[in-house]
GUTI-110812 format. One record per atom (N, C-alpha, C): residue in three letters; x, y, z. Coordinates in pm, whole numbers, padded with zeros to 5 digits, always signed. Each point is the difference from the previous one (the first is absolute). Layout:
BEGIN
ALAXYZ
...
//
This chain:
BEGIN
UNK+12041-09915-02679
UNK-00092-00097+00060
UNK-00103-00038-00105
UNK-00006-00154-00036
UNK-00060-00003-00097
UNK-00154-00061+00051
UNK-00133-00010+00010
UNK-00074-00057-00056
UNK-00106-00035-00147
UNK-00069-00119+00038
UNK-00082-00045-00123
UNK-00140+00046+00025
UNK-00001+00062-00146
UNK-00128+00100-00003
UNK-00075-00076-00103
UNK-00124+00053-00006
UNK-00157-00006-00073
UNK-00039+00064-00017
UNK+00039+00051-00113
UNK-00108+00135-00090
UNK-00129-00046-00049
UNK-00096+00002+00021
UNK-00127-00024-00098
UNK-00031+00081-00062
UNK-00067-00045-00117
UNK-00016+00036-00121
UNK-00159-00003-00033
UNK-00060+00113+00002
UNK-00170+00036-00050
UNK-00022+00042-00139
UNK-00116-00076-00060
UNK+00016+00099-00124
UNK-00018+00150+00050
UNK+00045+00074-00109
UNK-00009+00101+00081
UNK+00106+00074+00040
UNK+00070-00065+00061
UNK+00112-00001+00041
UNK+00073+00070-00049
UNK+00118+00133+00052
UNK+00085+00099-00097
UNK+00135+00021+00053
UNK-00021-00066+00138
UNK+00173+00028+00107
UNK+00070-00099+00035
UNK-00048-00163-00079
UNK-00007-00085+00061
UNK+00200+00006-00086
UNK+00048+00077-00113
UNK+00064-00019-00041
UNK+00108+00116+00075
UNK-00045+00084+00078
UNK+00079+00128+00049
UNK+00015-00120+00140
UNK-00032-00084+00084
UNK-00006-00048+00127
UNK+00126-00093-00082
UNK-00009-00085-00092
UNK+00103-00108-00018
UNK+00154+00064-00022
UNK-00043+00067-00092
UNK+00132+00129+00009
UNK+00069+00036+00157
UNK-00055+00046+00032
UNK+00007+00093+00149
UNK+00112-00146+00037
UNK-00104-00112+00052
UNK-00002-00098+00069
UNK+00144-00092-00033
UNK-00029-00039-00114
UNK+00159-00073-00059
UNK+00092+00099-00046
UNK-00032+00058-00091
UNK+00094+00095-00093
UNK+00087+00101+00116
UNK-00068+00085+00051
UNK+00032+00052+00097
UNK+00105-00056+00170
UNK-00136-00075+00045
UNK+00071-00011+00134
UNK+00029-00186+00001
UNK+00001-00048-00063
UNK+00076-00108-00062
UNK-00095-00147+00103
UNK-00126+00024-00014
UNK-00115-00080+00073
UNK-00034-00134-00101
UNK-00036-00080+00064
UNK-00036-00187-00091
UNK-00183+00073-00019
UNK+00029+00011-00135
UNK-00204+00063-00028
UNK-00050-00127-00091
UNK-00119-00014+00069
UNK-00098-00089-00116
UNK-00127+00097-00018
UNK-00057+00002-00113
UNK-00103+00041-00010
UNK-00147-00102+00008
UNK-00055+00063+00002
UNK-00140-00124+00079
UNK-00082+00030-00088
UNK-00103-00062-00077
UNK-00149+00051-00103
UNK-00086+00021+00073
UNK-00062+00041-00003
UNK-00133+00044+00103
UNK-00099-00106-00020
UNK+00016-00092-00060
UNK-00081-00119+00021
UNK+00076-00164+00040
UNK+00135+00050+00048
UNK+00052-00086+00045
UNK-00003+00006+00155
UNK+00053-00074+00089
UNK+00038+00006+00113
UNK+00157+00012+00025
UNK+00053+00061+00137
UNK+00123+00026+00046
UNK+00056-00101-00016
UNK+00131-00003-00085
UNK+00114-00119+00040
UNK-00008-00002+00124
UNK+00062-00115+00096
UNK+00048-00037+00080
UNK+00169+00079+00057
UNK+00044+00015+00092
UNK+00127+00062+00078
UNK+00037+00134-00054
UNK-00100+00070+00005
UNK-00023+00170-00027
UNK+00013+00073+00152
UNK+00032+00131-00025
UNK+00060+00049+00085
UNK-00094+00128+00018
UNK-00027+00074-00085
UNK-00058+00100-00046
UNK-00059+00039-00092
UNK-00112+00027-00015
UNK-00109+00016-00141
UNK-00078+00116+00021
UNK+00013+00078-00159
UNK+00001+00109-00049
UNK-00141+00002-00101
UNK-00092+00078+00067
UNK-00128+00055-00101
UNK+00018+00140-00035
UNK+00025-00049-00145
UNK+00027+00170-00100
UNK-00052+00065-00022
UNK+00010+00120-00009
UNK-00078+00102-00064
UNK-00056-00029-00128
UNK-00072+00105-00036
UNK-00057-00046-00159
UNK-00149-00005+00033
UNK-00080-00006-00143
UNK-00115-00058+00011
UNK-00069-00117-00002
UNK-00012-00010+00057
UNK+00001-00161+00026
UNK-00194-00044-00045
UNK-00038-00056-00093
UNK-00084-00069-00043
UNK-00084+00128-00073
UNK+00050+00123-00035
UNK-00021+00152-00008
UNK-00067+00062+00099
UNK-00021-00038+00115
UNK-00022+00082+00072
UNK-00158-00018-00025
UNK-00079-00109-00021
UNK-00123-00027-00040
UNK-00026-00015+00163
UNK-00164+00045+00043
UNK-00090-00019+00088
UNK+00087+00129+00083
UNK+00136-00015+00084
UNK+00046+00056+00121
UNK+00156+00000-00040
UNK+00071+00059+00007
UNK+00172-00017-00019
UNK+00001-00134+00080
UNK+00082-00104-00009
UNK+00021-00105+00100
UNK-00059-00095-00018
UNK-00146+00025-00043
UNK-00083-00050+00052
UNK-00053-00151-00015
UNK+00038+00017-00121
UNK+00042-00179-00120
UNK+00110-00073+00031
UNK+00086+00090+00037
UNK+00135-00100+00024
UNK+00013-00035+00115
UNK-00109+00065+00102
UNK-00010-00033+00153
UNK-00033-00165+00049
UNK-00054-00019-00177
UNK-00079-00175-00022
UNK+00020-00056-00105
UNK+00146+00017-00026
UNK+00070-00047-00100
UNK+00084-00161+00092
UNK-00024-00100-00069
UNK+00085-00120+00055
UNK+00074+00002+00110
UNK+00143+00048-00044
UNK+00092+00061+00046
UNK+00000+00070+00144
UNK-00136+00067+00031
UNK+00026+00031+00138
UNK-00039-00077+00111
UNK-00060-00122-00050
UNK+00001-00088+00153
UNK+00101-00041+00053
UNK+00121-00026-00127
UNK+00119-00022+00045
UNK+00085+00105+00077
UNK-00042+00151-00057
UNK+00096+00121+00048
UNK-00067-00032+00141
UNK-00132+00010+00029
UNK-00023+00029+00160
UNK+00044-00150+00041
UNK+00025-00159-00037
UNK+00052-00064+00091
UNK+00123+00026+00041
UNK+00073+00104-00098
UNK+00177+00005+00057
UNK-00028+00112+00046
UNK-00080+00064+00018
UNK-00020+00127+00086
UNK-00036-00026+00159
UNK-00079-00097+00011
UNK-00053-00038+00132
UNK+00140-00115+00052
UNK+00055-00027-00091
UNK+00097-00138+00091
UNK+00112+00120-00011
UNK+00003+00161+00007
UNK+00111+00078+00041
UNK+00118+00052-00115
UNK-00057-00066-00141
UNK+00088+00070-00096
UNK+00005+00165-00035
UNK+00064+00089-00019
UNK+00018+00055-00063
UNK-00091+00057-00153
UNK-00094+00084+00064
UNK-00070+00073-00173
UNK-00023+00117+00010
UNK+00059+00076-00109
UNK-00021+00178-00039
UNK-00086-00007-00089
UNK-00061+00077-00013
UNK-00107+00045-00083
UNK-00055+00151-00062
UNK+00103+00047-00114
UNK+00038+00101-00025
UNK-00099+00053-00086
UNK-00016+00124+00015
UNK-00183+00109-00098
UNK-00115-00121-00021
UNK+00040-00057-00111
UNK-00114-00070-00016
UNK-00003-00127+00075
UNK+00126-00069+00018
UNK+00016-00074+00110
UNK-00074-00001+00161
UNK+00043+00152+00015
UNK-00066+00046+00129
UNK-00192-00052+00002
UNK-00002+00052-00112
UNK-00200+00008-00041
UNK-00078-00140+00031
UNK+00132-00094-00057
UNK-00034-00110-00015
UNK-00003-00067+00166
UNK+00074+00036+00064
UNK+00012-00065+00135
UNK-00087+00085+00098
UNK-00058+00064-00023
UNK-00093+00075+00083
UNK-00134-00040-00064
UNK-00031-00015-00110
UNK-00121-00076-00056
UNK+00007-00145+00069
UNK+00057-00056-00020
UNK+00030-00190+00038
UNK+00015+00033+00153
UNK+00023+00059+00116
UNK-00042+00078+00131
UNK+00153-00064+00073
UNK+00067-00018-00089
UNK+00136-00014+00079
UNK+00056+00121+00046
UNK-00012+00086-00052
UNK+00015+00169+00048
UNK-00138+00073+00074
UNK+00011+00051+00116
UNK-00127+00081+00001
UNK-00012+00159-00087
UNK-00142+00003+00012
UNK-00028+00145-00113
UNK-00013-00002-00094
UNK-00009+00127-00097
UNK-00040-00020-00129
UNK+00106+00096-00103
UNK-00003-00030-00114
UNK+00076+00136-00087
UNK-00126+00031-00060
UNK-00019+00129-00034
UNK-00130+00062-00073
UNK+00092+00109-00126
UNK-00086+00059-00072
UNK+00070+00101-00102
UNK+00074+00122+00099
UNK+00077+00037-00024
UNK+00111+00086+00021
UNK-00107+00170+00032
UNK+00024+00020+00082
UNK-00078+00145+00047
UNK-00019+00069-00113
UNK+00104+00012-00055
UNK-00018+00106-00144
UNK-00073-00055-00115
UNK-00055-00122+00026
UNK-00045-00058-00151
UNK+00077-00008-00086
UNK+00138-00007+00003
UNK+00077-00007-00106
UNK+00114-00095+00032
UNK+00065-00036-00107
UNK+00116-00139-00012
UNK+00137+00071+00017
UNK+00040-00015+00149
UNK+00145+00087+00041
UNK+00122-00063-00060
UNK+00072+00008-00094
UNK+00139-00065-00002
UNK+00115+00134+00057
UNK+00052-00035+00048
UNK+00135+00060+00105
UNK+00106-00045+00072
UNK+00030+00045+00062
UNK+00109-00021+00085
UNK-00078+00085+00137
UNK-00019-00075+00129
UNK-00050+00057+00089
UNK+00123-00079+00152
UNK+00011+00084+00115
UNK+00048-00033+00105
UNK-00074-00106+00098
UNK+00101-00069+00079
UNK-00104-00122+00066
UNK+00087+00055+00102
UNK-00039-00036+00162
UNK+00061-00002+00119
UNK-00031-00149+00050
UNK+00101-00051+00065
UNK+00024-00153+00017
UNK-00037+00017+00129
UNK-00119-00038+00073
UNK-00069+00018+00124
UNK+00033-00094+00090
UNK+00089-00142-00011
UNK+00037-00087+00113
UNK+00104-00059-00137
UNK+00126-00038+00163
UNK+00124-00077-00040
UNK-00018-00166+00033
UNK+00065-00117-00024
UNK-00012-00051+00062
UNK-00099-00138-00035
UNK-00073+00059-00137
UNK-00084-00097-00044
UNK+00043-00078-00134
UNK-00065-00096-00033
UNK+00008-00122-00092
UNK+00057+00132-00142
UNK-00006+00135+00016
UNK-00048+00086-00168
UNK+00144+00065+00037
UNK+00042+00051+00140
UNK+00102+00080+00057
UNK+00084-00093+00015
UNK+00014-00070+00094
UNK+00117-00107+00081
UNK+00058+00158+00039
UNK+00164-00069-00040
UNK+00082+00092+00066
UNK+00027+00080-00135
UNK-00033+00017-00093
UNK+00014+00076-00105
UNK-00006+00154-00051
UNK-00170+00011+00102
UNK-00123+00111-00032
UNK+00040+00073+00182
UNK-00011+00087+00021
UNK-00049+00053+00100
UNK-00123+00065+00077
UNK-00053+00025+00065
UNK-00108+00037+00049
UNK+00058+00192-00044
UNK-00097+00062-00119
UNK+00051+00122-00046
UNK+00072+00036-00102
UNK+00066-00057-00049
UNK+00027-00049-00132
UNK-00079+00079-00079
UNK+00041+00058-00113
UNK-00105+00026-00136
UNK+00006-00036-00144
UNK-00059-00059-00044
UNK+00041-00048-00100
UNK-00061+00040-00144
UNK+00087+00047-00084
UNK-00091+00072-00129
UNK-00058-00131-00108
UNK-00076-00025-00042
UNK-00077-00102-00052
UNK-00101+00034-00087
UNK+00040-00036-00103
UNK-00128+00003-00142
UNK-00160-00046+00045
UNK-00097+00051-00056
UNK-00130+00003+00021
UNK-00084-00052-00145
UNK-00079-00081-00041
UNK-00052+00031-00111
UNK-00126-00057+00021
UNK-00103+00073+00045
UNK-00170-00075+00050
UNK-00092+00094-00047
UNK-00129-00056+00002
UNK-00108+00066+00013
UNK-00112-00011+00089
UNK+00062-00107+00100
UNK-00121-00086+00106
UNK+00109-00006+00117
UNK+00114+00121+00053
UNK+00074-00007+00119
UNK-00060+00061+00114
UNK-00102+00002+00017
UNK-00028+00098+00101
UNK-00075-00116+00086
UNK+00118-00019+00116
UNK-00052-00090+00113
UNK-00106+00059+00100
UNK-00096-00121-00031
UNK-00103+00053+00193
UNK-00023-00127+00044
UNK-00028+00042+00154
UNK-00060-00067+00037
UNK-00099+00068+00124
UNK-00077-00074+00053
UNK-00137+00087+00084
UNK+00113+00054+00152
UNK-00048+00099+00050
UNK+00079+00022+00097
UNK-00007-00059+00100
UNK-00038-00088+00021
UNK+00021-00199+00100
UNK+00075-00026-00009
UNK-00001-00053-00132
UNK+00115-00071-00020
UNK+00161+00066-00058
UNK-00038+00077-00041
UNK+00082+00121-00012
UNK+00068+00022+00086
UNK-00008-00008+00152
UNK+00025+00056+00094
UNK+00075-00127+00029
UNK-00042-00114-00004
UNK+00031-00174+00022
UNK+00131-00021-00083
UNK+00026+00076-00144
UNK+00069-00037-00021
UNK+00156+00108+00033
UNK-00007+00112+00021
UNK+00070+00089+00055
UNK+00078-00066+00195
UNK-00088-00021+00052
UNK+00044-00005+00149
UNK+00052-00183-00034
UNK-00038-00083-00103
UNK+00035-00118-00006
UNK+00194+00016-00072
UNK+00022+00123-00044
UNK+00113+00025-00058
UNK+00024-00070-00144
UNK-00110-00071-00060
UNK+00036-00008-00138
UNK-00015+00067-00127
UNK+00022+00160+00031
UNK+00020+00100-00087
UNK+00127+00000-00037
UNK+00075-00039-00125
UNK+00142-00015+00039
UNK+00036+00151-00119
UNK-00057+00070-00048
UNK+00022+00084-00090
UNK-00100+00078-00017
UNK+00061+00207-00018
UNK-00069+00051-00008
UNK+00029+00103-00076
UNK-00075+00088-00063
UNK+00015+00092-00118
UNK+00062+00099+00092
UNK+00102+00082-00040
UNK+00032+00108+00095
UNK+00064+00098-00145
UNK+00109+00103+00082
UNK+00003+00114-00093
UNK+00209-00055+00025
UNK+00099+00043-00097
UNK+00121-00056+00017
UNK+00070+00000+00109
UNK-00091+00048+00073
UNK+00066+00060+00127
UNK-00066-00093+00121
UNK-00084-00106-00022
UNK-00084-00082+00094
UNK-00116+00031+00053
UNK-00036+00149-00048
UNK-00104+00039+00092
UNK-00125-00022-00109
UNK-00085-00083+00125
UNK-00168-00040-00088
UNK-00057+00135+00008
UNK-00030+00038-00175
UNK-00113+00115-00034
UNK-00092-00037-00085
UNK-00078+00089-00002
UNK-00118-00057-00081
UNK+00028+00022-00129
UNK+00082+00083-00044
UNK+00118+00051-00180
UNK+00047-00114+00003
UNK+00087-00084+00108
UNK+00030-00090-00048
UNK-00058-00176-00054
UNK-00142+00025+00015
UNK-00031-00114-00001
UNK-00057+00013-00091
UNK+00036-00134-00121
UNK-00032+00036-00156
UNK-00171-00040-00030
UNK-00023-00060+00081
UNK-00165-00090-00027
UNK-00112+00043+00116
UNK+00030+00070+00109
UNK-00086-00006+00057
UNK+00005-00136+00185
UNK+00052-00063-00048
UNK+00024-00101+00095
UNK-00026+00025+00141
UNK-00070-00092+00082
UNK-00032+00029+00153
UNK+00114+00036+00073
UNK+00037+00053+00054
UNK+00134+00024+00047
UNK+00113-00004-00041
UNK-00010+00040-00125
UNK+00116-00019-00100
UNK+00033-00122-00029
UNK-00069-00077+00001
UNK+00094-00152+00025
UNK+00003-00032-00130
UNK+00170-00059-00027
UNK+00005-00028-00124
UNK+00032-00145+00025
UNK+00034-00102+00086
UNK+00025-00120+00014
UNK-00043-00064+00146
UNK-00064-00130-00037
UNK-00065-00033+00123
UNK+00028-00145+00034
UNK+00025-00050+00099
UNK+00047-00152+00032
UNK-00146-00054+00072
UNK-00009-00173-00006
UNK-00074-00027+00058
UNK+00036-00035+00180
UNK-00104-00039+00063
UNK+00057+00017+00138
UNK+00105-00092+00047
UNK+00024-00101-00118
UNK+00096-00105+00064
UNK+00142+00067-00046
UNK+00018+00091-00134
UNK+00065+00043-00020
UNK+00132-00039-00097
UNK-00091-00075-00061
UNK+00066-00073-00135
UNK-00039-00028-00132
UNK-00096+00120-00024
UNK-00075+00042-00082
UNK+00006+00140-00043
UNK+00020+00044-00092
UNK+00022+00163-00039
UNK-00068+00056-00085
UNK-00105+00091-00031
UNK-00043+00065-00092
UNK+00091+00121-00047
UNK+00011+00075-00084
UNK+00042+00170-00028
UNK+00000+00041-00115
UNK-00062+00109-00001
UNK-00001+00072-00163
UNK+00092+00043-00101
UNK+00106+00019+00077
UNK+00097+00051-00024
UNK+00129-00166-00091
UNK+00055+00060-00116
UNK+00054-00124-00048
UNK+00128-00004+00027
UNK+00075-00065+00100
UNK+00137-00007+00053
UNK+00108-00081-00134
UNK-00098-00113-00120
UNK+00119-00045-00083
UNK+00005+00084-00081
UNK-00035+00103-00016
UNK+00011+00136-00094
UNK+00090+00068+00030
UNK+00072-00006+00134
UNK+00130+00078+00073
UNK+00051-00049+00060
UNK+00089-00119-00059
UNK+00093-00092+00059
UNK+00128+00017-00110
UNK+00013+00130-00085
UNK+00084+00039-00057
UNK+00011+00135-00013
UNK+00169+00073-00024
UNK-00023+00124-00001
UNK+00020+00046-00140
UNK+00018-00078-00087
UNK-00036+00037-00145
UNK-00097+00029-00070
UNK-00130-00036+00125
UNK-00141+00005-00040
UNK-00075+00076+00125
UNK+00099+00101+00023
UNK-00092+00106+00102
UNK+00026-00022+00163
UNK+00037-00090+00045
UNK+00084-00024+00161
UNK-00016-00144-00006
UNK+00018-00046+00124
UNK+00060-00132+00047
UNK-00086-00003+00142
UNK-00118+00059+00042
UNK-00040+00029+00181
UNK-00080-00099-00007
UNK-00071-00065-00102
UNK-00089-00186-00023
UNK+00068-00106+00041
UNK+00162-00004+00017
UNK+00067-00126-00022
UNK-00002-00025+00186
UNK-00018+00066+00042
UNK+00014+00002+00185
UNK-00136-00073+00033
UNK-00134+00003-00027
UNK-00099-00101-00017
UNK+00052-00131-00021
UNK+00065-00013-00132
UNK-00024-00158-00067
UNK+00138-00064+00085
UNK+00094+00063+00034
UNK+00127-00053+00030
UNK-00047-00030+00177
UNK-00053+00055+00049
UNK-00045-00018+00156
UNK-00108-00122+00013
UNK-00084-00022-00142
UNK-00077-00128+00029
UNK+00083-00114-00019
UNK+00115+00028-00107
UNK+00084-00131+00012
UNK+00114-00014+00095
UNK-00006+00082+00076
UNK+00051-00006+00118
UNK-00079-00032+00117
UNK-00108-00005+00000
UNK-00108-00057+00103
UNK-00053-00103-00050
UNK+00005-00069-00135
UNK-00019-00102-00073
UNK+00128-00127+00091
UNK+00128+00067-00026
UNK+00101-00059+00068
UNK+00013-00074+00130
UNK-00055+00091+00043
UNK+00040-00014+00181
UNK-00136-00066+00081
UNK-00100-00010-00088
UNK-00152-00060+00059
UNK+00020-00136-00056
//
């Protein structure tokens, strides 16, 4: 199932070349890349904010690229129902610009985690799952941050839990949420968060980093292949 994707591109920027890979090379997707001072082509399907540092991480992670050109266009195809992930630094960036609720702050430990950590897939069924992902699911997934540690106040915290757009959570290989298993500290483990319409994705965790098993597993490609499968059918 093929759709047409939009990678943007920040200075800064370090995954924007691991997402095109993933995206064409891999699962055989139509990719354009976007400049961060351009706006979205036209008949896009799905658009991708990369990891990396994006403007270095000056003032706030995110926080520059939150008001970079480029995103008036991401939130108009966001609000008319397109399709956008927003991966580590990606994530930062869409929770700064308030298309995501909450915040990422430095990592509990004060320190820059790169790993391999477990996710549990908390609902089936959505724009990130389709019929792909299951509700329980675990998926092993590369980590590389220093600002993953999601909060938000326990209001809204609570708003976004009973609203069900927690779609991912740090657990141990076995599914079960512990506090060993959660690499940053994160409010409820949460390692990926949707907005309430549900076509919007944050997560720390980098899925085009494991969309091959020559490079450590393949449990990332069930993300990108389920949005172009909900890319499809919407």
């Amino acid at each position: 199932m093929s759709a047409r994707w939009g990678v943007v591109v920040f200075p800064g920027s370090n995954c924007e070349r691991d997402c095109v890979h993933a995206l064409r090379g891999v699962l055989g997707q139509d990719v354009v890349e976007v400049w961060h001072r351009d706006a979205l082509p036209a008949n896009l399907d799905c658009v991708v904010l990369p990891g990396g540092f994006s403007y270095g991480d000056y003032l706030r992670t995110g926080a520059l690229a939150a008001i970079s050109p480029v995103m008036e266009s991401v939130r108009r195809f966001a609000d008319e129902g397109g399709l956008v992930i927003g991966i580590c630094n990606g994530f930062q960036i869409l929770t700064e610009c308030g298309m995501l609720p909450g915040t990422l702050m430095r990592n509990s430990q004060r320190r820059f985690r790169c790993a391999d950590a477990h996710v549990r897939v908390e609902r089936s069924g959505t724009s990130f799952t389709a019929d792909v992902l299951a509700e329980g699911d675990v998926l092993r997934l590369p980590i590389a941050h220093g600002c993953g540690n999601f909060f938000a106040p326990p209001g809204l915290l609570e708003e976004i839990e009973s609203s069900g757009q927690v779609l991912l959570r740090y657990c141990d290989a076995n599914g079960i949420v512990t506090e060993a298993a959660n690499p940053n500290g994160s409010s409820n483990g949460i390692a990926g968060v949707m907005n309430a319409a549900g076509n919007v994705l944050g997560l720390m965790p980098h899925p085009e980093r494991a969309c091959e098993a020559i490079v450590g597993g393949a449990d990332g490609r069930g993300i990108l292949i389920a949005m172009a499968v909900s890319a499809a059918i919407s």
